[in-house]
C-alpha positions in Angstrom: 52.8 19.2 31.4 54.7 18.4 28.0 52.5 17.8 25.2 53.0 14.5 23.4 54.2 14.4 19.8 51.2 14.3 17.4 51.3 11.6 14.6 49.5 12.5 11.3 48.5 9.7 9.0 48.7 10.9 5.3 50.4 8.4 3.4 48.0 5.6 1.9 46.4 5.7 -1.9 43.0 6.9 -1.0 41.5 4.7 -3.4 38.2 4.8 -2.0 38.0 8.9 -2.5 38.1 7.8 -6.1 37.7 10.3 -8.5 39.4 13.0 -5.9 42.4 11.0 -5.2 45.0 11.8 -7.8 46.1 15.2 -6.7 47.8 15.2 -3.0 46.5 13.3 -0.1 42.8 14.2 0.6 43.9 16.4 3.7 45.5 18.8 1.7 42.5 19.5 -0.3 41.7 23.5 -0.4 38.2 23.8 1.8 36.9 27.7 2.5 40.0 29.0 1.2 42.3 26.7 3.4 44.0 23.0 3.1 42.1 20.6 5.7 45.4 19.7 7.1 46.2 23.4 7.7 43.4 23.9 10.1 44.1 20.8 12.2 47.8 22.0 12.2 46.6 25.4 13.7 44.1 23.5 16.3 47.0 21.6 17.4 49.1 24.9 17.7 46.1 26.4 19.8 46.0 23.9 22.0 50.0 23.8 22.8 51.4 21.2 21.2 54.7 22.0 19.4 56.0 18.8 18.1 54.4 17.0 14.7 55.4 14.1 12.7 53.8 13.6 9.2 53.2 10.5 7.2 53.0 10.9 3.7 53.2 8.5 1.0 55.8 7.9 -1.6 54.2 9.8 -4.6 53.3 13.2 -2.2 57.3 12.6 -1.0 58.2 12.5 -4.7 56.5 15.3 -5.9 56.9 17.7 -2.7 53.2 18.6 -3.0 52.4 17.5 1.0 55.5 19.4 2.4 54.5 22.6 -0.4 51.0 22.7 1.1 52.3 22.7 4.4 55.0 25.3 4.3 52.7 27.8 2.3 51.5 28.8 6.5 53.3 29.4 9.9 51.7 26.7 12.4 54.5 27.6 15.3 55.2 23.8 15.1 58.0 22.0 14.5 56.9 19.5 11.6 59.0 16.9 10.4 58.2 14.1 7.4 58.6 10.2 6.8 57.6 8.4 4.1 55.5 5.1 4.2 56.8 3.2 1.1 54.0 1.3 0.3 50.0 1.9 1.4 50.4 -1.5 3.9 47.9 0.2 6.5 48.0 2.4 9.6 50.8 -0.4 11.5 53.0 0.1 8.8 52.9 3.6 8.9 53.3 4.4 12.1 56.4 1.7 12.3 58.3 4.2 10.1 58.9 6.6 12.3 58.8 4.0 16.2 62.3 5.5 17.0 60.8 9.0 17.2 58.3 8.3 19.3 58.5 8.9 23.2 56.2 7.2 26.0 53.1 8.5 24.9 52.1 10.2 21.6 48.7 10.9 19.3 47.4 9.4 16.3 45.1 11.6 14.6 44.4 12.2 10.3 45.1 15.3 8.9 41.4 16.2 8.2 40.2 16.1 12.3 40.1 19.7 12.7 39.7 19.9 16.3 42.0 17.0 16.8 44.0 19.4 19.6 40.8 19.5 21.4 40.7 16.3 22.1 43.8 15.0 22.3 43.9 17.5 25.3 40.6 15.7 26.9 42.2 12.2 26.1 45.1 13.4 28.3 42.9 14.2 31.3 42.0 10.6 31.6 45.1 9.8 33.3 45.6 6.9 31.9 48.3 5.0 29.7 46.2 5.4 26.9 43.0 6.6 25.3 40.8 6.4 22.0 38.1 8.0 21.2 34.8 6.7 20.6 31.1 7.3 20.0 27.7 5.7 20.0 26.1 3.7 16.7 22.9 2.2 15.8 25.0 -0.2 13.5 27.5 -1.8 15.5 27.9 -4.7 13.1 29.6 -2.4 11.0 32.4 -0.9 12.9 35.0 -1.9 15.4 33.4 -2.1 18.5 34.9 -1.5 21.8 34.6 -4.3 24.6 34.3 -2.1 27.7 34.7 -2.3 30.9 33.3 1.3 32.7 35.2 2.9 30.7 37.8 1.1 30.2 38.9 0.0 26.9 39.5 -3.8 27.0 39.4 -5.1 23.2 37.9 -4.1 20.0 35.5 -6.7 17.7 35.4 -5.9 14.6 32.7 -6.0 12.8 30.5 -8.7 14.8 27.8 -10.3 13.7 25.1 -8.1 14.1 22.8 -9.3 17.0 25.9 -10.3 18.6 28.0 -7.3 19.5 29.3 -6.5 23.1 29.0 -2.9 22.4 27.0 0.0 20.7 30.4 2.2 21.1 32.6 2.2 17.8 36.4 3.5 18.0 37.3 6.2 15.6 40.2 8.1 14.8 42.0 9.5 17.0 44.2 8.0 19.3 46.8 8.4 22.5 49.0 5.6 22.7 52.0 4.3 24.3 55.7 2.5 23.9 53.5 -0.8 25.0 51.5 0.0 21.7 54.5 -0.2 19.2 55.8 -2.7 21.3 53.5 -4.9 20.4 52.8 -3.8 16.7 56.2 -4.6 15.9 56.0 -8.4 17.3 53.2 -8.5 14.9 53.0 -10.1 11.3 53.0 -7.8 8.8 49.5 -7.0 7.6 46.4 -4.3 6.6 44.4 -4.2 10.0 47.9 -5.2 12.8 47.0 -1.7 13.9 43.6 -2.5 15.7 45.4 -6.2 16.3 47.7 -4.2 18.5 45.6 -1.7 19.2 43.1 -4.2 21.1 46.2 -6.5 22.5 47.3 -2.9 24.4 43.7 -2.7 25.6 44.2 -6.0 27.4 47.6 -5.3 28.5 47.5 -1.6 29.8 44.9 0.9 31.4 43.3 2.2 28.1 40.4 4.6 28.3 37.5 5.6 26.3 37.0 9.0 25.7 33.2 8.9 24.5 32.3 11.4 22.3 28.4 12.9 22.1 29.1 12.9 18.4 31.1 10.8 15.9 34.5 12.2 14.0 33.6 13.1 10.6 35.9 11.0 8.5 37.0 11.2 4.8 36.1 7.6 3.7 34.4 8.6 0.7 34.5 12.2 -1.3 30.6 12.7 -0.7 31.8 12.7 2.7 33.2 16.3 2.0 29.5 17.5 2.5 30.0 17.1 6.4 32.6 19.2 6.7 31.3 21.3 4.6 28.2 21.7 7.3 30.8 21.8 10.5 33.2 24.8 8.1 29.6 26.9 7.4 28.9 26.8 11.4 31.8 28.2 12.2 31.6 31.0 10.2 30.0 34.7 10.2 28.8 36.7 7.0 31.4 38.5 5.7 31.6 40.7 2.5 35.3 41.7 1.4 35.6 45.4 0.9 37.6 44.2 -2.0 35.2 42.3 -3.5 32.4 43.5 -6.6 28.3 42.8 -5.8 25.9 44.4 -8.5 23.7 46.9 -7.2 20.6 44.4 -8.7 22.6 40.9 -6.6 20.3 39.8 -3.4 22.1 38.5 -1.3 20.4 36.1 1.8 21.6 34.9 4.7 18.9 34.4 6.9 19.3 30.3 6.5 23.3 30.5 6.8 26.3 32.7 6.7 27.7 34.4 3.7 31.0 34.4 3.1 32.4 36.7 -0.2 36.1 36.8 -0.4 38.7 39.7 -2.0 38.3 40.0 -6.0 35.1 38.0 -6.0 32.2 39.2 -8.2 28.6 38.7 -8.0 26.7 40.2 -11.1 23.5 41.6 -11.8 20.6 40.0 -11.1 22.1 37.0 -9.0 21.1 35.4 -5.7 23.1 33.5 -3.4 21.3 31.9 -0.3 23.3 31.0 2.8 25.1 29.0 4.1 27.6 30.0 1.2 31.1 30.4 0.8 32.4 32.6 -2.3 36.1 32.6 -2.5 39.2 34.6 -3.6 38.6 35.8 -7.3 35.3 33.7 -8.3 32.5 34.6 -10.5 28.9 34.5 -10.0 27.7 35.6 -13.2 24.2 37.6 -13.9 21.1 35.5 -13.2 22.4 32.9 -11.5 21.7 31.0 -8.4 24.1 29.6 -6.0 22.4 28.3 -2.7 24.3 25.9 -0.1 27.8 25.8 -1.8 31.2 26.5 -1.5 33.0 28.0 -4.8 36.8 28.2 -3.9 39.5 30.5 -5.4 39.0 31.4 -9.2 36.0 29.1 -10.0 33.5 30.5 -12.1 29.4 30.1 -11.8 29.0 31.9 -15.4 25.3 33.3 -16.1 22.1 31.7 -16.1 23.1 28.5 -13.8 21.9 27.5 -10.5 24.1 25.9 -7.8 22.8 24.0 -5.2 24.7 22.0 -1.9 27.3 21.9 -4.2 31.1 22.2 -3.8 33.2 23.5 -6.4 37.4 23.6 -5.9 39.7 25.8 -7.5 39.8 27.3 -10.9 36.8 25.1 -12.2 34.7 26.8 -14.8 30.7 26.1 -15.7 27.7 27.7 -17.0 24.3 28.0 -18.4 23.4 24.9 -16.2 22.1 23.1 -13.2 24.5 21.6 -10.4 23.0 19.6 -7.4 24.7 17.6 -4.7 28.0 17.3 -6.8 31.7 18.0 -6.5 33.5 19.1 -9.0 37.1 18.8 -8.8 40.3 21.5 -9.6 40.3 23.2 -13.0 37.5 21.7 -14.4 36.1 22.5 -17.9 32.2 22.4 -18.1 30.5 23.7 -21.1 26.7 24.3 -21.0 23.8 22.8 -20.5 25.5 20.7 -17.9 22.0 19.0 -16.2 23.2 17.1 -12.9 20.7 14.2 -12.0 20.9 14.4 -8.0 18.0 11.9 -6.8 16.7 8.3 -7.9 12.9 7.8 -9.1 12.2 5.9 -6.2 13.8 8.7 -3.4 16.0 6.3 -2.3 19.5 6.4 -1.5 22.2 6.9 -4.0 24.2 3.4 -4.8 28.0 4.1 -6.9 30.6 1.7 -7.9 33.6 2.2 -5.6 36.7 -0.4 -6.3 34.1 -2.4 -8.4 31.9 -2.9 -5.4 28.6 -1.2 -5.4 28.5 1.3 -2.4 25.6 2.4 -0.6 26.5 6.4 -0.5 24.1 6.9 2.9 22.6 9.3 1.1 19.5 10.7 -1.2 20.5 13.2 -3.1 24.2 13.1 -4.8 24.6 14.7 -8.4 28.3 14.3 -9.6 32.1 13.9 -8.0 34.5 14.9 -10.5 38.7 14.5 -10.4 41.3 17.0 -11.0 41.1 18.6 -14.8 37.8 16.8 -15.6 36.3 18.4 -19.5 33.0 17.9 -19.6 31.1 19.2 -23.6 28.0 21.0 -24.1 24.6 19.5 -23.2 26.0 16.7 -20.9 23.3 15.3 -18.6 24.4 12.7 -15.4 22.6 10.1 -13.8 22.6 10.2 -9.6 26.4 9.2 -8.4 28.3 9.5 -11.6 32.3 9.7 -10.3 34.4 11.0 -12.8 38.2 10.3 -13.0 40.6 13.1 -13.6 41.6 13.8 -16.7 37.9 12.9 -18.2 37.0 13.9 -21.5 33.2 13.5 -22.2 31.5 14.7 -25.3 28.9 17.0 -26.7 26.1 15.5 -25.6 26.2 12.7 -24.2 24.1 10.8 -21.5 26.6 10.1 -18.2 24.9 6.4 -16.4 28.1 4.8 -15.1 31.3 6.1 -13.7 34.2 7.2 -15.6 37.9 6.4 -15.4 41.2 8.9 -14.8 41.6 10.1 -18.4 39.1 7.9 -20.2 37.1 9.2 -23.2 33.5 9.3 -23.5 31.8 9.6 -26.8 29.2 8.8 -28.8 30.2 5.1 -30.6 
C-alpha cells in the first residue's frame, strides 16, 4: 500500500517556548546530539514513508536555518518546503500547501519521534480518517472527543468541567482526508478553524480514534523538554567513546540510568556522573564536579567544583564553580560562578512563571532556570524557582534573579 504524504507543522512563533524561541523552530533544537525533527524524519523513513512536506515560518524560510538543519542528514525522503506567512494557526498552515495533498495524508509536529509508528496504526483503522487520542483526568482542559465506539464524531473544547462527554483528549497527530480541506477552506479565517473542521469531518466521514495507552509528549512549554529528555535516556545503552578522556580518579555510575560519553569528551579527576546522563561531542566535566540526571550537548562545559542535576544544558554553553537544578540553559551561554539555581518553592508546591503575561502553572515542583540563546549571566548570580531568561540577557555580578527577564534586557544593580 502507498504511504500517504506526511505534513509537518513548523511554522508558528512559538511564543509560549519563551525564552527558547528565538533561534529556529523548537523541532530543530539539538537533543542527544541530534535535532528533534531529525529523528521523527528517520522514524518516518523506518516505517516507509517517502514523501514529506514541511511548514516553516517566514523568519526560518528567511534565514535558511530549517532547511540547513534538515539537509545536515540523509532521511531517504523526499522533503519539500512552504512557508506559512503569518503564525494564523494550524488551518492556515496547512491551506498553504492543499494542492499538494492527495486523498489522505498525516499531520504530525516535527518533535513526535515515533510519529511513523503511528501513522502506520492509524492506517490499519481502515477508515477515512483517524486522530489520535488518549485518556485525562482533566477533560475540562483539552479538546475532548465526542465518541461513538470508536468512532470520532466531534470534538468539545474545553467543556465545562462536570460536563464533558468524554475523558479522551485529541492530540497531535492526525490522518485526514480531501473532505478535511474541503471543509477548512469553506471556513472563516481564524486561530482554532483547524479543530472547527476537524470536528465538522468527524460528523461528515468515518473518522476513527486511535487511543493511545499514553499521551504524545508535546512541546507547549520549554520545561516540557524534561519529557523527552526521560523517553531519549530510555532508549539508550551506556556507551563510552574510545575517543573520549575519563580520569583514572572519575566514578562513573550507571546503575540508575545509562551513560552516554561522546568522542572528545572529558571527564576530569575526581568527578562523578550518575545516570541517566548524556555527555556529548567535545564537553567538559571538569575535576570535582557532579553531573547527575542531565544532558550536556556538544562543547558545553561543566568547569570544576559544580554540581549538575536533571538539568539540560545545549550547545557551547559554559558554567562553573556552581549549583544547577531543574534548569535549561540555552546555546552559548556565559555563566560565571557562583551561579546558585533556586529549584523548589518554600511551600513544595508547584512552580508558577509568567508566560505571555499570564501566570502559568508549570505542573511541576522542582524547575530552576530556562535560559535563551547567548544568555551572560555575572559572578554570584542566585535565581528564584522559574526564572525564564530571554536570549541575549545580560545580568550582573551579583544580583538576586525573582522575575523573568526579556530577549536582550539588562539586569543590574539600580
Amino acid at each position: 500500500m502507498q504511504k500517504p504524504k506526511v505534513v509537518i507543522l513548523a511554522g508558528g512563533s512559538n511564543s509560549r517556548f519563551f525564552p527558547l524561541n528565538t533561534q529556529v523552530h523548537k523541532g530543530a533544537i539539538n537533543f542527544f546530539g541530534q535535532p528533534l525533527i531529525t529523528r521523527t524524519l528517520n522514524n518516518l523513513a523506518q516505517n516507509g514513508f517517502k514523501e514529506v512536506i514541511i511548514i516553516q515560518s517566514r523568519r526560518d524560510e528567511e534565514s535558511g536555518s530549517l532547511r540547513q538543519v534538515v539537509g545536515q542528514n540523509e532521511h531517504n525522503l523526499n522533503i519539500t518546503f512552504a512557508t506559512q506567512n503569518e503564525s494564523k494557526g494550524m488551518g492556515d498552515a496547512l491551506l498553504t500547501v492543499k494542492d499538494q495533498l492527495e486523498n489522505k495524508f498525516a499531520v504530525i509536529f516535527p518533535d513526535l519521534l515515533n510519529g511513523g509508528d503511528l501513522i502506520n496504526e492509524m492506517l490499519n483503522l481502515d477508515s477515512d480518517g483517524s486522530i489520535c487520542a488518549s485518556q485525562t483526568n482533566e477533560p475540562w482542559l483539552y479538546g475532548i472527543l465526542e465518541l461513538d465506539g470508536d468512532k470520532a464524531v466531534g470534538i468539545e473544547e474545553k467543556p465545562e468541567k462536570g460536563t464533558e462527554k468524554s475523558n479522551i483528549k485529541i492530540l497531535g497527530c492526525y490522518l485526514l482526508n480531501q473532505k478535511f480541506i474541503s471543509i477548512l477552506n469553506s471556513l472563516p479565517e481564524s486561530e482554532y478553524n483547524f479543530e472547527e473542521a476537524l470536528s465538522q469531518t468527524m460528523k461528515e466521514t468515518n473518522m476513527r480514534a486511535l487511543i493511545l495507552n499514553e499521551a504524545i509528549r508535546s512541546l507547549k512549554f520549554p520545561w516540557h523538554l524534561f519529557n523527552l529528555q526521560k523517553i531519549l535516556f530510555t532508549k539508550h545503552k551506556s556507551y563510552t567513546s574510545s575517543a573520549a578522556k575519563i580520569s583514572q580518579s572519575a566514578i562513573l555510575d550507571d546503575s540508575k540510568g545509562p551513560i552516554i560519553i561522546e568522542d572528545g569528551a572529558r571527564v576530569g579527576d575526581f568527578a562523578k556522573i550518575v545516570g541517566p546522563c548524556y555527555i556529548g561531542k567535545d564537553c567538559l566535566v571538569g575535576d570535582y564536579s557532579f553531573v547527575r540526571q542531565s544532558s550536556l550537548e556538544e562543547r558545553s562545559v561543566v568547569g570544576a567544583n559544580t554540581e549538575v542535576v536533571r538539568s539540560i544544558i545545549m550547545d557551547k554553553s559554559t558554567l562553573h564553580f556552581g549549583y544547577l537544578a531543574d534548569s535549561i540553559i540555552g546555546p552559548n551561554n556565559q555563566i560565571g560562578a557562583g551561579l546558585i539555581t533556586a529549584n523548589k518553592r518554600l511551600d513544595r508546591a508547584n512552580v508558577i512563571t509568567m508566560v505571555k503575561g499570564v501566570k502559568t502553572d508549570t505542573g511541576i515542583n522542582a524547575l530552576g532556570i530556562v535560559t535563551g540563546e547567548g544568555a551572560k549571566i555575572g559572578i554570584r548570580t542566585s535565581t528564584m524557582p522559574g526564572v525564564l531568561i530571554g536570549a541575549g540577557a545580560q545580568i550582573y555580578p551579583g544580583q538576586v534573579v525573582s522575575k523573568n527577564i526579556e530577549h536582550n534586557a539588562t539586569l543590574k544593580n539600580s
